[in-house]
Backbone atoms as SQL, in Angstrom:
CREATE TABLE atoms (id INTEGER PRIMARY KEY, chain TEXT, resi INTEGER, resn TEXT, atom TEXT, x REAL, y REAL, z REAL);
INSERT INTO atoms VALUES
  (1, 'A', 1, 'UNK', 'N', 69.890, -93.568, -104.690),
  (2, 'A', 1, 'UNK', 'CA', 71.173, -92.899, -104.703),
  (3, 'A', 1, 'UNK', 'C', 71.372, -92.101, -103.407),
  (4, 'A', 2, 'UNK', 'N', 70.325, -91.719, -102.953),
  (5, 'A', 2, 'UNK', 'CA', 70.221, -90.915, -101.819),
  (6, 'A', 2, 'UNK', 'C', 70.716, -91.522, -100.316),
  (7, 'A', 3, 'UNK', 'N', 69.824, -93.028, -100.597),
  (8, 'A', 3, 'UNK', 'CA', 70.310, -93.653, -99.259),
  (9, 'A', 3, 'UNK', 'C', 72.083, -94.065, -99.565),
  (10, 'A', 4, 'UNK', 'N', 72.406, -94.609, -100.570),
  (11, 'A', 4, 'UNK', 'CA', 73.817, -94.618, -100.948),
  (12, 'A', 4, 'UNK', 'C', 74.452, -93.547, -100.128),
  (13, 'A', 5, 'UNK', 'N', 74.311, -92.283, -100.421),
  (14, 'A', 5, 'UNK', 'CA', 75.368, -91.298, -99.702),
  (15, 'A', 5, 'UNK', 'C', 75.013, -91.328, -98.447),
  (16, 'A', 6, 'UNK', 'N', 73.876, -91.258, -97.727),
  (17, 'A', 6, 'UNK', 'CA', 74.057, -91.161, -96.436),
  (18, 'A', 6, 'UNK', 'C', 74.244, -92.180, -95.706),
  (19, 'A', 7, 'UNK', 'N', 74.417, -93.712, -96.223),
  (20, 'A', 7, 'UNK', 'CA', 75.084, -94.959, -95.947),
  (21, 'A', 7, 'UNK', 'C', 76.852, -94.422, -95.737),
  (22, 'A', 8, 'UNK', 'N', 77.168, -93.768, -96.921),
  (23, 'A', 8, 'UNK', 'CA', 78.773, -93.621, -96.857),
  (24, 'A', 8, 'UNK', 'C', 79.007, -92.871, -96.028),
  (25, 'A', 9, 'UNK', 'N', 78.470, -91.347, -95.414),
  (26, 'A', 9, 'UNK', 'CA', 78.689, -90.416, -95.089),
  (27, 'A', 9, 'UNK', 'C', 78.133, -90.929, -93.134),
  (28, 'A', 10, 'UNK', 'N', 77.564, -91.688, -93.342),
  (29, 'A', 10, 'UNK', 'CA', 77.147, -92.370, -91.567),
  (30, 'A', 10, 'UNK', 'C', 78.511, -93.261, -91.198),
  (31, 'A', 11, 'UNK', 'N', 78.786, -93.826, -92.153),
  (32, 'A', 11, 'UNK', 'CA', 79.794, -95.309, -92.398),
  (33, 'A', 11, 'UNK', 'C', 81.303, -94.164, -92.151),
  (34, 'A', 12, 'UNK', 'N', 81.599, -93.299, -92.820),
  (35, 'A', 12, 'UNK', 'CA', 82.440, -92.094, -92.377),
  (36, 'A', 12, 'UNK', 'C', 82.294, -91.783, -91.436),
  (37, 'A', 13, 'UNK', 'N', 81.415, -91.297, -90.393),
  (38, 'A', 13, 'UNK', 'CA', 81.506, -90.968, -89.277),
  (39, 'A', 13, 'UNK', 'C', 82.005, -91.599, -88.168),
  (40, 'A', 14, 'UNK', 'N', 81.546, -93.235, -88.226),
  (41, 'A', 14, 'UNK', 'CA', 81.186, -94.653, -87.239),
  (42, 'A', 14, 'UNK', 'C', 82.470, -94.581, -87.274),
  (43, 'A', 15, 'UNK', 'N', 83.482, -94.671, -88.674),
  (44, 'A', 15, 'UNK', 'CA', 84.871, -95.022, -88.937),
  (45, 'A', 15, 'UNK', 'C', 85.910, -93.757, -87.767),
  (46, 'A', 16, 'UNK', 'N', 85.402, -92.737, -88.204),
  (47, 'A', 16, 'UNK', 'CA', 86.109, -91.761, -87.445),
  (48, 'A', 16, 'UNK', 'C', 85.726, -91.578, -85.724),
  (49, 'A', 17, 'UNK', 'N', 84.586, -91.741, -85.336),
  (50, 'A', 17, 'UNK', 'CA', 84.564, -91.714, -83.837),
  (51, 'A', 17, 'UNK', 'C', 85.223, -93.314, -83.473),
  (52, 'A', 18, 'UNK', 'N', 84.946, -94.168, -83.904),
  (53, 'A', 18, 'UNK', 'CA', 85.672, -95.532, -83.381),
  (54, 'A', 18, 'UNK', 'C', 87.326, -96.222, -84.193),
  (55, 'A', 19, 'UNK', 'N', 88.030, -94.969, -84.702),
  (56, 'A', 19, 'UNK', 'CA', 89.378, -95.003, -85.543),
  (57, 'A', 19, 'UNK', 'C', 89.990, -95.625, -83.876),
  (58, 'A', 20, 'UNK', 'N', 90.268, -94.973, -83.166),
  (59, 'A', 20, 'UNK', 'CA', 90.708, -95.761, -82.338),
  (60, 'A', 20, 'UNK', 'C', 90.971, -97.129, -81.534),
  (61, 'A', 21, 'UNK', 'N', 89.558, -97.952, -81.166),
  (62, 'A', 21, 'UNK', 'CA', 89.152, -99.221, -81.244),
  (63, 'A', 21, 'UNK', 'C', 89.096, -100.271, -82.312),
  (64, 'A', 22, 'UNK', 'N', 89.567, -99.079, -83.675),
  (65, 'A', 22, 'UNK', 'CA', 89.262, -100.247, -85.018),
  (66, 'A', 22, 'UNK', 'C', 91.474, -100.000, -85.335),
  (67, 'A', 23, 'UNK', 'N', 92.060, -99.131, -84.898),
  (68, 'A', 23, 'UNK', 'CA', 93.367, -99.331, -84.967),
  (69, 'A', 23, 'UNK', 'C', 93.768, -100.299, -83.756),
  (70, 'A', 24, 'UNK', 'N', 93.326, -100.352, -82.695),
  (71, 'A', 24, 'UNK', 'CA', 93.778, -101.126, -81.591),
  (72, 'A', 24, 'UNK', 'C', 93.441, -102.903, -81.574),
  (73, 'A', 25, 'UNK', 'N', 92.416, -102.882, -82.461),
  (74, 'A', 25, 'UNK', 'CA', 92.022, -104.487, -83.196),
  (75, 'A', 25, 'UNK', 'C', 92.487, -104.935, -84.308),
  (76, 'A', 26, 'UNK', 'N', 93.102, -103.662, -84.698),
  (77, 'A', 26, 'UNK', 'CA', 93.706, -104.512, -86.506),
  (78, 'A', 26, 'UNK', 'C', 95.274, -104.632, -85.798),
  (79, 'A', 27, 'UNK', 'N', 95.656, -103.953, -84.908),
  (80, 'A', 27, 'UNK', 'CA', 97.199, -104.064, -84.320),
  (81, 'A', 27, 'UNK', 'C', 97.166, -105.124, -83.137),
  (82, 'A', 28, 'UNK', 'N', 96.276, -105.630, -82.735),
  (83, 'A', 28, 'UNK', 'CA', 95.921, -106.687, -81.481),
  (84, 'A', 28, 'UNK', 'C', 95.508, -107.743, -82.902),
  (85, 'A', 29, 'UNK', 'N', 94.916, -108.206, -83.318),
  (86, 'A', 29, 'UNK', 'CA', 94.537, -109.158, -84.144),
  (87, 'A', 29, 'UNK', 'C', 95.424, -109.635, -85.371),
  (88, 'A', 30, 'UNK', 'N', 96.050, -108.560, -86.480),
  (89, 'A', 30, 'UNK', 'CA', 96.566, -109.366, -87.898),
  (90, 'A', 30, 'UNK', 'C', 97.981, -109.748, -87.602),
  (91, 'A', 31, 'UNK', 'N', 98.490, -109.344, -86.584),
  (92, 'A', 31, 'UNK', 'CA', 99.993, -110.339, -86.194),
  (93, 'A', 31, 'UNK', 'C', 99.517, -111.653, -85.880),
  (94, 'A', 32, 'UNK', 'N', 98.681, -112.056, -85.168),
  (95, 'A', 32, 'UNK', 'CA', 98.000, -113.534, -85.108),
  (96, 'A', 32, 'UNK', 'C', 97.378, -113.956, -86.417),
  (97, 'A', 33, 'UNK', 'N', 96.438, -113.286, -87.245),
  (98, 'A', 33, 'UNK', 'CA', 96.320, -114.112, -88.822),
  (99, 'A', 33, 'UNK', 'C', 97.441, -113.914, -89.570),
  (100, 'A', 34, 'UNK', 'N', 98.007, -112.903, -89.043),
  (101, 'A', 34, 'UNK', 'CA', 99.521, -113.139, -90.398),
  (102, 'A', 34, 'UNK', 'C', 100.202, -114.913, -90.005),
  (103, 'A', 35, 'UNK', 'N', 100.437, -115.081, -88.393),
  (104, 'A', 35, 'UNK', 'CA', 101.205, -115.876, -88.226),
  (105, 'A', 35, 'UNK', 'C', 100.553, -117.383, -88.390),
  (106, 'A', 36, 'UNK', 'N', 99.523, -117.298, -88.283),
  (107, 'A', 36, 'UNK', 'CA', 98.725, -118.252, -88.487),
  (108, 'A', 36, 'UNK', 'C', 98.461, -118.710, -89.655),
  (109, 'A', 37, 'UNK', 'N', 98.374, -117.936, -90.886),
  (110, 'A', 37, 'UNK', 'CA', 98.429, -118.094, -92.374),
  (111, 'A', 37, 'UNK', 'C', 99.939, -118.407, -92.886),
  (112, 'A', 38, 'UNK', 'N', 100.196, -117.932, -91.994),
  (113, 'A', 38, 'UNK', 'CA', 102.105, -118.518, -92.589),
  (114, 'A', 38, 'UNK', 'C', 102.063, -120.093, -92.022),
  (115, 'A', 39, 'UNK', 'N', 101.950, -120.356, -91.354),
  (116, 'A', 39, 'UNK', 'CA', 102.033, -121.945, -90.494),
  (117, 'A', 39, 'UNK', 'C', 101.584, -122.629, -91.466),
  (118, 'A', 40, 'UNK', 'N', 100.076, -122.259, -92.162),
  (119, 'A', 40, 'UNK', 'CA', 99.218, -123.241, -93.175),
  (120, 'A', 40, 'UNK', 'C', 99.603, -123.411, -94.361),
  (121, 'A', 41, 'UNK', 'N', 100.414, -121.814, -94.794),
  (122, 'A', 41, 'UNK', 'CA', 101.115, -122.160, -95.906),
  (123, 'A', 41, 'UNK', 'C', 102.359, -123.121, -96.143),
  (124, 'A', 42, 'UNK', 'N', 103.097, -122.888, -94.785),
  (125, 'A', 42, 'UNK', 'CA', 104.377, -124.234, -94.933),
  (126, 'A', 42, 'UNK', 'C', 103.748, -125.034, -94.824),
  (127, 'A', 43, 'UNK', 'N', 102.482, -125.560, -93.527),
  (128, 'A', 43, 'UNK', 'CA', 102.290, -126.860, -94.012),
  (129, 'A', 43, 'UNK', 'C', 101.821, -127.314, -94.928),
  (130, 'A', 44, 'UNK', 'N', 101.092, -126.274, -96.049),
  (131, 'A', 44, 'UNK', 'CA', 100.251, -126.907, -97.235),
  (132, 'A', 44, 'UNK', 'C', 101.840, -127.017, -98.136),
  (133, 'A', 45, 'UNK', 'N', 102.982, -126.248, -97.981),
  (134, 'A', 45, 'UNK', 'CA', 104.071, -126.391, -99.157),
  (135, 'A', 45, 'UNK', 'C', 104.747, -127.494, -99.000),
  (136, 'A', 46, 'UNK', 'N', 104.637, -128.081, -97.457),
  (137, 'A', 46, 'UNK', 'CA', 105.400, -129.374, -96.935),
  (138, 'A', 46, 'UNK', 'C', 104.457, -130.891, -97.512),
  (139, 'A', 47, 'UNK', 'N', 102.996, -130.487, -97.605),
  (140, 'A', 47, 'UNK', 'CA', 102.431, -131.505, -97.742),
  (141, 'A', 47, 'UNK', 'C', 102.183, -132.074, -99.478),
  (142, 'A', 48, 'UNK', 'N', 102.960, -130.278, -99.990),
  (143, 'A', 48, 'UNK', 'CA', 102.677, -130.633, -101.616),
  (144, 'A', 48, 'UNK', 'C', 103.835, -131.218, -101.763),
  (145, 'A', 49, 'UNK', 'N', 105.252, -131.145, -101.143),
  (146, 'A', 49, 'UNK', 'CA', 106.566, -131.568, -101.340),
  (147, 'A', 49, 'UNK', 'C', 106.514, -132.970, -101.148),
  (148, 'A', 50, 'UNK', 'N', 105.536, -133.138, -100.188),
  (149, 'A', 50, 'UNK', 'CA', 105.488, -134.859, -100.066),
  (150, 'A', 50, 'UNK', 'C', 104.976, -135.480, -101.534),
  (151, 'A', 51, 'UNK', 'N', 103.624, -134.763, -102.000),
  (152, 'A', 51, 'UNK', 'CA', 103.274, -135.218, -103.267),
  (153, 'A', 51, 'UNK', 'C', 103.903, -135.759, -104.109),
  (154, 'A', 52, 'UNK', 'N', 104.635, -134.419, -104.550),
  (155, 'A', 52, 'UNK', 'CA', 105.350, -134.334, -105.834),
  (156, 'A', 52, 'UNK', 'C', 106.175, -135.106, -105.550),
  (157, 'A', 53, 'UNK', 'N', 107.059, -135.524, -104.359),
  (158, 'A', 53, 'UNK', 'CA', 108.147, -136.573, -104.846),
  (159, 'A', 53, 'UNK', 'C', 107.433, -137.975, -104.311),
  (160, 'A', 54, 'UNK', 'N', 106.351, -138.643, -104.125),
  (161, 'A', 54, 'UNK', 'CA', 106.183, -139.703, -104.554),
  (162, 'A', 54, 'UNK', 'C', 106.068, -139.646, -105.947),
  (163, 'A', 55, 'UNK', 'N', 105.026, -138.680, -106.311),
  (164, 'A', 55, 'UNK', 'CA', 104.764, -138.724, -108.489),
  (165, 'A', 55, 'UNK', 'C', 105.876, -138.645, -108.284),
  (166, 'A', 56, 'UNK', 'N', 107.227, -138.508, -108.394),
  (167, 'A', 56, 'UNK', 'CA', 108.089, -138.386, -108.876),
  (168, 'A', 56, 'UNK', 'C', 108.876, -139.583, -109.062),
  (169, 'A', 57, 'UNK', 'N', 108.699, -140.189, -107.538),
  (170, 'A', 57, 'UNK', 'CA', 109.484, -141.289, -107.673),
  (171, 'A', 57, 'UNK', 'C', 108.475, -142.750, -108.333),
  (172, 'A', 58, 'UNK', 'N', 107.144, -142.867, -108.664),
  (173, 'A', 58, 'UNK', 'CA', 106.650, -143.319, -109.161),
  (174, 'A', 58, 'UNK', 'C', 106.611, -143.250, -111.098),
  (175, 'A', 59, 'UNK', 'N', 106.608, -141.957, -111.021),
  (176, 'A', 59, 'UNK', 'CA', 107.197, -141.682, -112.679),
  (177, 'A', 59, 'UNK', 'C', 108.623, -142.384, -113.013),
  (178, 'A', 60, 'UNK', 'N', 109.276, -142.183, -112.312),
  (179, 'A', 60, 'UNK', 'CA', 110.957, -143.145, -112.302),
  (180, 'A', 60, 'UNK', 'C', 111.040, -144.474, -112.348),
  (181, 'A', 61, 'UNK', 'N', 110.085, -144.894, -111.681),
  (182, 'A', 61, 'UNK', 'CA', 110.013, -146.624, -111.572),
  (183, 'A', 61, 'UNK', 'C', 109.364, -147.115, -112.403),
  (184, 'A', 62, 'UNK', 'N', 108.394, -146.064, -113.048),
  (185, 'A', 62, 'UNK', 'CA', 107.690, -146.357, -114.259),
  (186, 'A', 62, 'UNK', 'C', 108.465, -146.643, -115.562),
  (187, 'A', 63, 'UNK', 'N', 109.042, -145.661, -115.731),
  (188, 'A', 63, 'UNK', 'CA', 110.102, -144.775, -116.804),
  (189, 'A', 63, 'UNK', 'C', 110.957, -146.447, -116.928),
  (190, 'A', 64, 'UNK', 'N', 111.473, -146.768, -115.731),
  (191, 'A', 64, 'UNK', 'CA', 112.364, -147.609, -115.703),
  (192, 'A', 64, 'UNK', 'C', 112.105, -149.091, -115.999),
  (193, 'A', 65, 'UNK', 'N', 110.861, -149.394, -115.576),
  (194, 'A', 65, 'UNK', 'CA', 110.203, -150.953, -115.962),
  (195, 'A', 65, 'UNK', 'C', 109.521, -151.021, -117.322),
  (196, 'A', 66, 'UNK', 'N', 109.789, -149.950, -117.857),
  (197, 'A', 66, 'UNK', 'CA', 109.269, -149.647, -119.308),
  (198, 'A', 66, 'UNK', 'C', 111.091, -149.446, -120.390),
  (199, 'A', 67, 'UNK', 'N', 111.905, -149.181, -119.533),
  (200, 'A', 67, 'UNK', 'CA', 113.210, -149.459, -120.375),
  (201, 'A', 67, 'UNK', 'C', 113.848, -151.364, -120.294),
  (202, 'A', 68, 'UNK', 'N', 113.354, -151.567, -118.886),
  (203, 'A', 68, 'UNK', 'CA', 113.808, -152.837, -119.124),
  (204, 'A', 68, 'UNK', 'C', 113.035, -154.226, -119.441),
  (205, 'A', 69, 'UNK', 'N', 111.657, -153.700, -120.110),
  (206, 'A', 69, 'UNK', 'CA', 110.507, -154.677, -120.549),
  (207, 'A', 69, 'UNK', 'C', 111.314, -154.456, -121.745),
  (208, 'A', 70, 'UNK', 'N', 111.562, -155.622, -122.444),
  (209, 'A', 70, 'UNK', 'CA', 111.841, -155.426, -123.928),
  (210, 'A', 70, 'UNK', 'C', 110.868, -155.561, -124.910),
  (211, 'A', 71, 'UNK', 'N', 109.543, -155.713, -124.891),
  (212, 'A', 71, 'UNK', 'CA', 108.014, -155.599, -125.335),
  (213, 'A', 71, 'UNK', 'C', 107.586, -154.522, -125.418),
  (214, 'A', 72, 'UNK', 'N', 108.071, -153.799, -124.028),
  (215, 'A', 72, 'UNK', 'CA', 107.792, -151.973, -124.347),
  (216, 'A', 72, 'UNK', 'C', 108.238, -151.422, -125.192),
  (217, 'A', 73, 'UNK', 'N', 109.650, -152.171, -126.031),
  (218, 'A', 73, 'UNK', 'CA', 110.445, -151.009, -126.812),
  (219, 'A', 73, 'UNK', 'C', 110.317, -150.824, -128.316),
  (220, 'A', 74, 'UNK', 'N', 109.813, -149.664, -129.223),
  (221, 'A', 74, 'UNK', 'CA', 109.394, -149.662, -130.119),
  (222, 'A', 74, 'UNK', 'C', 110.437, -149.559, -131.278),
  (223, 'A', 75, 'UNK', 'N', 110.113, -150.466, -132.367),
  (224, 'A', 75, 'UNK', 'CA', 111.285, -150.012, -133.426),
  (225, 'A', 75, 'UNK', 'C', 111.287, -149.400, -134.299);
């Protein structure tokens, strides 16, 4: 428990003498992962949009060769 606090209370200090160099890297650096995580997300939303409308248009052609089989249709 002992080393616990003086882990936090060292880790407090490091934070406060280098607040400066650790604000000047989170303001130099997360505008580039913000923008960079946005790019991956459209392309992962562009690449699911492709998905879904082949299933989609494959469910349709399905749907449809199953209305005009007359063997498919149950009475």
């Amino acid at each position: 428990m002992f080393q616990f606090i003086v882990g936090a209370i060292v880790g407090a200090v490091a934070a406060y003498c280098y607040r400066d160099r650790i604000k000047g890297y989170v303001n130099d650096t997360m505008p580039n992962v913000r923008d960079r995580a946005a790019e991956r997300l459209e392309a992962l939303g562009k690449g699911a949009e492709g998905v879904l409308d082949r299933a989609k248009s494959q469910i349709e052609s399905n749907v449809r060769a199953g209305q005009d089989d007359p063997s498919a249709r149950r009475r």
